[in-house]
C-alpha positions in Angstrom: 72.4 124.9 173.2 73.2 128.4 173.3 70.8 130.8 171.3 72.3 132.3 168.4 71.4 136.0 167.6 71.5 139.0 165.3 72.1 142.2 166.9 69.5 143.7 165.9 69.0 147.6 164.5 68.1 149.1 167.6 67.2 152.5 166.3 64.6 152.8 164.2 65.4 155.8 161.2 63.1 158.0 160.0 60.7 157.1 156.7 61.2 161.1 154.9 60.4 160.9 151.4 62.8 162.1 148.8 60.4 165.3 147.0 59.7 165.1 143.5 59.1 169.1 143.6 62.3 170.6 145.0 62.8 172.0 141.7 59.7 174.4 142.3 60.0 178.5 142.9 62.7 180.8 141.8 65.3 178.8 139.6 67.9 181.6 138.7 70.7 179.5 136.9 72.1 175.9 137.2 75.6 174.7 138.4 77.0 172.2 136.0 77.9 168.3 137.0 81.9 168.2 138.2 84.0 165.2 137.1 84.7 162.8 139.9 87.3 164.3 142.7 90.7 163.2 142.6 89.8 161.3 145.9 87.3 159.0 144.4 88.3 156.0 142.6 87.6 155.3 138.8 85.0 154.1 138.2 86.4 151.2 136.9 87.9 150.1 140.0 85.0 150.0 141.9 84.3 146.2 142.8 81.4 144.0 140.7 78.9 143.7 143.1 79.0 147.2 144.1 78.7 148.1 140.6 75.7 146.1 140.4 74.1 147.6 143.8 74.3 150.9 142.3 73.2 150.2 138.7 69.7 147.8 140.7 69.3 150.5 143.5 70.9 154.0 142.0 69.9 153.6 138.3 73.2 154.7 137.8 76.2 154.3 136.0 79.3 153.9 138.4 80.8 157.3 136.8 77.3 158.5 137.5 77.3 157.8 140.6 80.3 159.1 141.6 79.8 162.3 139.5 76.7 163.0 142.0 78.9 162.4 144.9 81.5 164.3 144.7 78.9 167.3 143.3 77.4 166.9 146.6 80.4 167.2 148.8 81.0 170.3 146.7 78.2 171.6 147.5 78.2 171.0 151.4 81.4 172.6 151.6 80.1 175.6 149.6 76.6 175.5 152.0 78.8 175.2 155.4 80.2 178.5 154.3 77.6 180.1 153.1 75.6 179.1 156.3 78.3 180.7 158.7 78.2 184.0 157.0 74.7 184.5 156.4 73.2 182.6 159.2 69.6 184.2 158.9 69.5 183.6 155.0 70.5 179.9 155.1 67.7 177.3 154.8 69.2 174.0 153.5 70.8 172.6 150.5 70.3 169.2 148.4 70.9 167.7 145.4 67.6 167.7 143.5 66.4 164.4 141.9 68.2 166.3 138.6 71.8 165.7 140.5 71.4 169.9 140.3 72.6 171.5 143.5 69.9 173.6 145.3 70.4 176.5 147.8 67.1 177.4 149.7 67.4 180.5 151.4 65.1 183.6 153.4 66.0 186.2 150.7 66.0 187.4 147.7 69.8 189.1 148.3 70.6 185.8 149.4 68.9 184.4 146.1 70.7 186.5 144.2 74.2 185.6 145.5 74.1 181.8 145.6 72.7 182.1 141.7 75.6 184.2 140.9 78.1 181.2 142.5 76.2 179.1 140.0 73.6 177.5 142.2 70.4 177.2 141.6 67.9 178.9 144.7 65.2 178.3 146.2 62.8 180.9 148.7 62.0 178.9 152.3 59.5 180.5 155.2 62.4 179.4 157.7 66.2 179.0 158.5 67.6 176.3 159.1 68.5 178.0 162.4 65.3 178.0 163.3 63.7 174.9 161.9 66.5 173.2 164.7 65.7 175.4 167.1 61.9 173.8 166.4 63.5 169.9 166.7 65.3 170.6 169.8 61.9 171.8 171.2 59.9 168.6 169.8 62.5 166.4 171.4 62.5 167.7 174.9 58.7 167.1 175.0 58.8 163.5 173.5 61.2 162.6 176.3 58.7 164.4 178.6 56.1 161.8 177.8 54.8 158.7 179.7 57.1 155.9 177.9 54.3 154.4 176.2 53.6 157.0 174.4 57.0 158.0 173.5 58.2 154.7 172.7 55.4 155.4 169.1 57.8 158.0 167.8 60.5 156.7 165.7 62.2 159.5 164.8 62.5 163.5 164.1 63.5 164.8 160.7 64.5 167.7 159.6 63.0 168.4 156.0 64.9 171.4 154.5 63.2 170.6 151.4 59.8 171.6 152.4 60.4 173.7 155.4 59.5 171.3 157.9 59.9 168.6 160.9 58.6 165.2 159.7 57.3 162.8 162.7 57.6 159.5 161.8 54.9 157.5 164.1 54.0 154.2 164.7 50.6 153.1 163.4 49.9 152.2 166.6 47.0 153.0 169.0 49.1 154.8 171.2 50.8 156.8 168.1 47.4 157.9 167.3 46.8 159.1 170.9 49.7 161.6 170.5 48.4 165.4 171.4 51.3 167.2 169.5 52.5 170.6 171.1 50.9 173.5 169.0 53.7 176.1 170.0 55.8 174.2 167.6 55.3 174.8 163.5 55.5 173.2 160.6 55.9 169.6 161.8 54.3 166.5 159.4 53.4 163.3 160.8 53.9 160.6 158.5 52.8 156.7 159.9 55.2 153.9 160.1 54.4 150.4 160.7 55.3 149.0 164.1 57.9 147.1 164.6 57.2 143.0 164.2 58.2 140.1 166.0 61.8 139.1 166.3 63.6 137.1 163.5 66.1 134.9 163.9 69.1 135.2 161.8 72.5 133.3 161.0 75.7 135.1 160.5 77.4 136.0 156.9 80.6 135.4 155.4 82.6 139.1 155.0 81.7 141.7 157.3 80.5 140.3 160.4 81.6 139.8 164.2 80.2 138.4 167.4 80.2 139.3 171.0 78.3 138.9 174.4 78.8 140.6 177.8 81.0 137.3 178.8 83.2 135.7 177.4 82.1 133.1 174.9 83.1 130.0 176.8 81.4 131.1 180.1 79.0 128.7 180.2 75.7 131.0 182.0 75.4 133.4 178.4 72.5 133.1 177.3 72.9 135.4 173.9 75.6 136.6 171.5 75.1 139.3 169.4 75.8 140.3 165.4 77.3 143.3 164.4 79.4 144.5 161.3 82.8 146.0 161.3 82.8 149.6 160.0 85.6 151.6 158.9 89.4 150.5 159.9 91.3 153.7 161.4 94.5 154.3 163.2 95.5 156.8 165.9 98.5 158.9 166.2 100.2 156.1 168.9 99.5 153.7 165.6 97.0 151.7 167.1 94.9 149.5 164.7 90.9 150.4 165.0 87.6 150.2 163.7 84.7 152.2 164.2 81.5 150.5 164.6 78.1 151.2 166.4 77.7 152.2 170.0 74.8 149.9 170.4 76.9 147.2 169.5 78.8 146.8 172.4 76.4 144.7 175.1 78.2 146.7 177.9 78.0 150.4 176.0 76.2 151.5 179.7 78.0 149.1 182.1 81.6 150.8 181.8 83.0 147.4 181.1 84.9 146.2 177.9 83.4 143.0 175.9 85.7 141.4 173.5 84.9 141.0 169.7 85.5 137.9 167.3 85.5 136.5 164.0 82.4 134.0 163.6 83.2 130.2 163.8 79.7 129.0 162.9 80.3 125.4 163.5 81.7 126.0 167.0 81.1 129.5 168.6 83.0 129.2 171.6 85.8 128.9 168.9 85.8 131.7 167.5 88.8 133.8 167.1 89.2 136.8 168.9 89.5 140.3 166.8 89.9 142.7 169.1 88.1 144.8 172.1 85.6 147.6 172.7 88.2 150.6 173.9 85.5 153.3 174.0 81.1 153.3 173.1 78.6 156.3 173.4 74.9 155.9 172.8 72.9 158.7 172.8 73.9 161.2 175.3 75.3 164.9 175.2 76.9 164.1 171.5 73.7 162.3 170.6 76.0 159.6 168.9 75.9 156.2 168.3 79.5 154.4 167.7 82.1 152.3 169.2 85.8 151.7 169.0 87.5 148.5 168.3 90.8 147.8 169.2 92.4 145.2 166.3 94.3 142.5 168.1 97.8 141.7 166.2 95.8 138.5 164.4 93.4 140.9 163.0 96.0 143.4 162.3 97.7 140.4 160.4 94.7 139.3 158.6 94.5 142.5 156.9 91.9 143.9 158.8 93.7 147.4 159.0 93.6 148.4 155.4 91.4 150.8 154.1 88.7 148.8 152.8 85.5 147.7 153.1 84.5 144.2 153.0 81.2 143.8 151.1 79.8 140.7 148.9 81.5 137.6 147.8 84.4 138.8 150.3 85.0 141.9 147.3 86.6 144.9 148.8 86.1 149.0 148.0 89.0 151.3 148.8 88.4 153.8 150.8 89.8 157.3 149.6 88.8 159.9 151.7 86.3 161.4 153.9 82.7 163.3 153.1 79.6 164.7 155.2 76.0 163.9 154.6 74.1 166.2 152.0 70.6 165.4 151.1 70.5 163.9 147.3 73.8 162.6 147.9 74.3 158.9 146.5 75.2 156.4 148.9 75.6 152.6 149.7 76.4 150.7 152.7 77.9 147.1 153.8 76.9 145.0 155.9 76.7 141.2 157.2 73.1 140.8 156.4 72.4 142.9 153.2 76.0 143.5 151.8 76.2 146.1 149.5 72.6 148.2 148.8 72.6 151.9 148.0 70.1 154.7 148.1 69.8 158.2 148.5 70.8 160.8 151.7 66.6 161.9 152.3 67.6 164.0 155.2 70.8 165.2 156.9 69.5 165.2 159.9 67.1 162.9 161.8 66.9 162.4 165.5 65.3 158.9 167.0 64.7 158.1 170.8 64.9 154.8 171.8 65.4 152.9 175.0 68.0 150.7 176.9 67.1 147.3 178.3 67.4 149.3 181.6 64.6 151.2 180.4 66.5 154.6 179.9 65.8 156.8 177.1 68.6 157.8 175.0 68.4 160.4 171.9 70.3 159.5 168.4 71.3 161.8 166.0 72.6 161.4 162.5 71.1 160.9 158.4 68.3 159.5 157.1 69.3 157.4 153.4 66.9 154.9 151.6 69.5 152.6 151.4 68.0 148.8 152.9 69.3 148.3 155.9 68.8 144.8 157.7 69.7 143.3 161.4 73.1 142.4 162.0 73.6 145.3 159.3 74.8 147.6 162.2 78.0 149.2 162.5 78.6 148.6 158.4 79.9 151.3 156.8 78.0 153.7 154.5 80.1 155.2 151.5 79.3 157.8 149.3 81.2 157.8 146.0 84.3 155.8 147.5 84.5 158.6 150.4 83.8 157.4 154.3 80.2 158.7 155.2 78.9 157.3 158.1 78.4 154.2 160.5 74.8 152.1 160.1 73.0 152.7 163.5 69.3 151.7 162.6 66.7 150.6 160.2 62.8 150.7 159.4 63.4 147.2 157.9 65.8 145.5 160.8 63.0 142.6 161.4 63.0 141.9 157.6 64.5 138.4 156.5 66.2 140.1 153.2 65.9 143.5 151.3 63.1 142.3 148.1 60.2 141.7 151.2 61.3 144.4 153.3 60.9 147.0 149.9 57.6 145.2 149.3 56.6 146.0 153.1 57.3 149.1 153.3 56.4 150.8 149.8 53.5 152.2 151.0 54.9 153.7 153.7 57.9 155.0 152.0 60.2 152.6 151.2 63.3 151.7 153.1 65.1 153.8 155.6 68.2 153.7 157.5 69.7 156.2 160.0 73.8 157.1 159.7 76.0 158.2 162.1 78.0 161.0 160.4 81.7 159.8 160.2 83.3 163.3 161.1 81.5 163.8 164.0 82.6 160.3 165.1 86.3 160.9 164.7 85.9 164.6 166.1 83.9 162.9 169.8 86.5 159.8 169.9 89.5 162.3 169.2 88.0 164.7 172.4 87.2 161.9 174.7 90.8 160.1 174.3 92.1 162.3 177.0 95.7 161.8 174.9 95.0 158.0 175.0 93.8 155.1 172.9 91.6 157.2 170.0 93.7 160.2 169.8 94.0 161.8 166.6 92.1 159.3 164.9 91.9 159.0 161.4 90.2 156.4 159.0 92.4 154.3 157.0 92.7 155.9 153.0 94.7 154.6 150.3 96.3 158.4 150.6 97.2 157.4 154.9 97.5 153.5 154.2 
């Protein structure tokens, strides 16, 4: 009998915690909450069980929660900006555990014109310039080290909050050999357990798709992986798509196209086909993880093209629009495995290595949430408010059976953590690599572009 099994989270995010203190050091005055965006749903059109992820997870009301997400695409907008004029006074920006937006900057001039915008400040040792600069370093030496010893380092993080890189290192014997560099500053090493034996899981009704490197009726495939469908897009030729993770795709490094299907559990070989894998990048010059799905006509005719996610009990949440990652930003996910869980953006950018089953290293870039994340999980999409956020890449909790033991696990060490591929840099690499093809002028599916 062939072996069933999950894809599982291949990239391993970083375990940042969320501060308690960001409030700490020159408040000047306080931005007040913004009703939800026209974008957003109401609040009381968000599904049931999504509703009850973010009332168990958030705390939140639903117009709470999407209060606090539209505040924090606000306030991205206002810090991309601010950030290209002042490049030297910029040093990050969050939503504190308040909801309040926070500007931390070099200066007191700088201080002094993000209070007057109606932001609260905050004074930082560093730019934000320069605290990359310091994680571009740190990367190019983990990938100079002996593959034993880089294979202990889960991830880089960039913590704006407290001025620093956070190292998240495996509690292993060779993460505790690790000589760090010492021309490189402000970096905080924070132990992570190791990753545990592999755990066999069965596919979910709702978001969920095979596929192997063969087709599923060739009789010598030995495997066939889980994945979950993303967000449904179209390009300007009209083609039907959906974005998903690179590291999905079986033959992401072979150049060759693997087909995708709808789960027949009782008979795999069965199974319906969905679509294809048109384009995957893992890792690379772009540092992305993602894939693109071509939706076959059945698909297309199922529904899959609308602009919805599927998440528990086969509910669906419109998608409205489009939003970048902000830390404090509210956000929850879908997937096969965990269906709808939400959390918290704890850092807007994280970088992982990780390696191939050819043995290459490859470097992923994206967001850090809290949001559980489980195997087969990958590819879901991650929301914030009812806006498109990101693509689920990786998870501290992948080799957990469900979301209550992996919480339990890892509460000492954290809690939960996922990584995100941001969902406009997606669309802009797919859009640049379509050479005027399949891809081009991509766009995910809205209820404003349905």
């Amino acid at each position: 009998m062939r072996k069933f099994m999950a894809r599982r989270a291949t990239v391993r995010a970083a375990t940042v915690a969320f501060a308690s203190t960001v409030l700490i050091g020159p408040l000047l005055s306080t931005a007040t909450a913004a009703p939800a965006s026209a974008d957003q749903l109401a609040a009381d059109k968000l599904p049931a069980e999504l509703v009850t992820a973010i009332q168990r997870d958030l705390k939140m009301t639903p117009a709470e929660y999407l209060d606090r997400a539209n505040q924090a695409q606000q306030l991205r907008d206002y810090a991309t900006t601010f950030r290209s004029q002042r490049p030297d006074d910029f040093a990050g920006a969050w939503l504190g555990t308040d909801g309040k937006p926070v500007m931390a900057v070099t200066s007191l001039d700088a201080a002094k014109i993000a209070a007057a915008d109606g932001y609260q400040t905050r004074l930082a040792p560093i730019s934000a310039d320069n605290l990359e600069s310091s994680a571009d370093q740190l990367n190019m030496w983990i990938t100079s080290l002996p593959r034993d010893l880089s294979n202990a380092i889960n991830s880089v993080a960039i913590d704006f909050l407290n001025s620093q890189l956070v190292l998240s290192v495996a509690n292993t014997p060779a993460g505790h050999l690790l000589n760090l560099p010492t021309l490189i500053a402000n970096i905080k090493v924070m132990l992570s357990p190791d990753s545990g034996g592999p755990v066999e899981r069965r596919p979910m009704g709702g978001d969920t798709y095979i596929t192997a490197p063969t087709a599923l009726s060739d009789s010598s495939l030995r495997s066939v992986d889980v994945c979950s469908f993303g967000f449904n897009s179209v390009d300007s030729a009209g083609n039907a798509l959906n974005i998903s993770a690179g590291h999905c795709n079986p033959n992401v490094d072979k150049g060759t196209s693997a087909d995708v299907y709808i789960p027949n559990v009782k008979n795999l070989v069965s199974s319906p086909k969905a679509g294809s894998f048109v384009s995957s990048n893992l890792g690379g010059r772009s540092a992305l993880d993602y894939s693109v799905i071509k939706l076959n006509d059945d698909a297309v005719r199922a529904g899959m093209d609308q602009p919805s996610v599927r998440g528990a009990n086969g509910t669906t949440l419109t998608i409205t629009g489009v939003a970048d990652p902000i830390t404090g930003a509210p956000v929850c996910k879908s997937g096969q495995s965990s269906t709808f869980t939400c959390g918290f953006v704890v850092a807007d950018r994280v970088e992982t290595q990780l390696f191939t089953a050819e043995g290459q290293s490859k470097t992923v870039r994206g967001f850090a949430s809290s949001a559980c994340t489980l195997g087969g999980d990958s590819g879901g999409a991650i929301v914030t408010g009812t806006l498109a956020l990101g693509i689920t890449s990786g998870s501290n909790a992948a080799d957990a059976p469900n979301c209550n033991e992996a919480n339990t696990a890892l509460a000492q060490y954290g809690g939960t953590a996922s990584l995100g591929i941001p969902v406009r840099a997606i669309l802009t690499e797919i859009d640049a690599n379509s050479g005027g093809g399949v891809g081009s002028g991509i766009q995910v599916r809205t209820r404003s572009n349905a």
